[in-house]
C-alpha positions as CSV (number, residue, x, y, z in Angstrom):
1,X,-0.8,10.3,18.0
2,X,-4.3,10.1,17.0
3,X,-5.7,7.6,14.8
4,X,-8.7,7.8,12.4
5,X,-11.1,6.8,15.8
6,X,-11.5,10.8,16.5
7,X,-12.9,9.4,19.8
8,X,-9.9,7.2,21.1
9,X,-7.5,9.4,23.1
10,X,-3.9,8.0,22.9
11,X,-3.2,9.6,26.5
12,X,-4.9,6.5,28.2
13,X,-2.3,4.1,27.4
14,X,-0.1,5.9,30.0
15,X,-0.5,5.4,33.5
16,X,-2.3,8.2,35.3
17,X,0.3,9.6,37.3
18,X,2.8,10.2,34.2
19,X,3.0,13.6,33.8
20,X,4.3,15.7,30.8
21,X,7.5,18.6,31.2
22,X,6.1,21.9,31.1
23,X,9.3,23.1,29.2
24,X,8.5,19.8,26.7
25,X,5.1,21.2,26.2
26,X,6.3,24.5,25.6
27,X,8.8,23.3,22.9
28,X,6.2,21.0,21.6
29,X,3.5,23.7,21.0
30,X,5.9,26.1,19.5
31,X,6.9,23.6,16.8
32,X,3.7,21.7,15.6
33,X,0.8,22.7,13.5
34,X,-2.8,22.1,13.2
35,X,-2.4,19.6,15.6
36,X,-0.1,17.7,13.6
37,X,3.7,17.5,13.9
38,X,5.9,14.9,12.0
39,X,8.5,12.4,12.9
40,X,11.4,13.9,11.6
41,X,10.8,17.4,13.5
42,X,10.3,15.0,16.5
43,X,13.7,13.9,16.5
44,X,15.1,17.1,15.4
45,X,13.6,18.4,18.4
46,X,15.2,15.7,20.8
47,X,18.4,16.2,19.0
48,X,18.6,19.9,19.3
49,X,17.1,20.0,23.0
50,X,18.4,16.4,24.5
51,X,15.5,15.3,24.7
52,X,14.3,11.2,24.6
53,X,11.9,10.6,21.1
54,X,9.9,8.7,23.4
55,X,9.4,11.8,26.2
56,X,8.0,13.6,22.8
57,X,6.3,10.7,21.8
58,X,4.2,10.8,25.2
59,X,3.8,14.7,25.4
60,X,2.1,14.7,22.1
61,X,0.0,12.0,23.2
62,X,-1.2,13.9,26.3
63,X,-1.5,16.6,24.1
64,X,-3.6,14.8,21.1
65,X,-1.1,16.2,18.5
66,X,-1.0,13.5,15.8
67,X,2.4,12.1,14.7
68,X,2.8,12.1,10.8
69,X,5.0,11.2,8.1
70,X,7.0,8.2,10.0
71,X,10.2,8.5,8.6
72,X,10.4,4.1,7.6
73,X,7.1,5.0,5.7
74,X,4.9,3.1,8.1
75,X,2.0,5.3,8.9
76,X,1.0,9.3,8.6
77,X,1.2,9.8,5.1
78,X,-2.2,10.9,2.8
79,X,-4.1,9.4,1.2
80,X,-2.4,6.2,1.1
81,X,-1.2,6.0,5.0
82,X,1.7,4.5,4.6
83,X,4.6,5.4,2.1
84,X,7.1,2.3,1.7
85,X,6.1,-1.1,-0.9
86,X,8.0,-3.8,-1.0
87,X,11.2,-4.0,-2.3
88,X,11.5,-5.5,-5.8
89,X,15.2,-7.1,-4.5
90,X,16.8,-7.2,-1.2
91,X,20.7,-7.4,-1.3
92,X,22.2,-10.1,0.6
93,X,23.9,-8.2,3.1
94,X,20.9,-6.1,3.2
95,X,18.8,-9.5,4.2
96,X,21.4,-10.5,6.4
97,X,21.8,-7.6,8.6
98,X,18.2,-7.5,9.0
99,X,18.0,-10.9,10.1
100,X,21.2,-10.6,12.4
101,X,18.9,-7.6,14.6
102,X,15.6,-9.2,14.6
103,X,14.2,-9.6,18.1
104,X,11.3,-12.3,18.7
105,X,11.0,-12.0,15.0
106,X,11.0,-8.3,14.4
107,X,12.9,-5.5,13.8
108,X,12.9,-2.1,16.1
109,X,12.7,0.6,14.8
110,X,15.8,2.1,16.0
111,X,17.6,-1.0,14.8
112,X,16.5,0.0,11.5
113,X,17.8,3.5,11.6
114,X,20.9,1.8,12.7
115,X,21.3,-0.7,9.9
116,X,20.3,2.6,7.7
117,X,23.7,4.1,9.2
118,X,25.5,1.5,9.2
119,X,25.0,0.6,5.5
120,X,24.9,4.3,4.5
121,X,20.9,3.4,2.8
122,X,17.8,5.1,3.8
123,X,15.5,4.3,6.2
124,X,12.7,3.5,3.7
125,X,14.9,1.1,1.9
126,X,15.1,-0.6,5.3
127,X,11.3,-0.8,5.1
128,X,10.6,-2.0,1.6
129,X,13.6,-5.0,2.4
130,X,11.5,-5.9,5.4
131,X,7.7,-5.3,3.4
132,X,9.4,-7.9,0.9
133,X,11.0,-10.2,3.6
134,X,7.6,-10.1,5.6
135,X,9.3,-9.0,8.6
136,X,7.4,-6.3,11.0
137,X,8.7,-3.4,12.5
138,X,8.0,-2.6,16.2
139,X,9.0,-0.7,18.9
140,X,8.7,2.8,17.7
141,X,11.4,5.3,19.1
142,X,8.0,7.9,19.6
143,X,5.5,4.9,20.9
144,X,3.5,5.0,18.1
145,X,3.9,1.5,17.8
């Protein structure tokens, strides 16, 4: 999960003695591409192989494959960055089940896909209602934030 600081590697915010499955690497390297590999086929990947996102999310770390196109719109897209703007109206109970999951003030990210689920939207509508509400999403399911 590089960032525009070509420099920074994203492996040192592990501890040392972490160390990556060779059978994660293997599916990892067999499914990314110029050193790039989105969110989506991230959690296709831990669907399909049982895998934890965050397990990928610290593979592709240690190996400096960058995570794009975050699938609430956050980050990874070009040239913009980020895909989601606020939302021009946020239904009640669209307002109200954000609010009811918030933790210290913000929303995790898998509580948005949940919410998503739950009230059959898409996960970028979750993100415009919280760009408009001025809520922030944490806690990324890949640790990319």
């Amino acid at each position: 999960m590089k960032n525009k600081n070509r420099g920074h590697s994203f492996s040192k915010k592990y501890l040392n003695d972490r160390k990556i499955n060779p059978d994660v690497i293997k599916i990892i390297k067999q499914h990314s591409s110029k050193a790039e590999i989105t969110c989506a086929l991230l959690f296709n990947i831990a669907n399909n192989y049982h895998m934890q996102p965050e397990e990928l999310g610290f593979a592709i770390d240690q190996l400096e494959i960058s995570l794009i196109k975050c699938q609430l719109g956050l980050f990874g897209y070009k040239p913009q960055k980020k895909q989601i703007k606020p939302a021009e109206y946020v239904p009640e109970g669209l307002e109200r089940a954000i609010r009811d999951s918030l933790t210290e003030g913000k929303l995790y990210c898998k509580t948005t896909w949940e919410i998503a689920k739950q009230l059959n939207i898409g996960k970028i509508d979750i993100s415009s209602a919280c760009e408009s509400l001025n809520i922030k999403i944490s806690a990324c399911q890949l640790g990319a934030f």
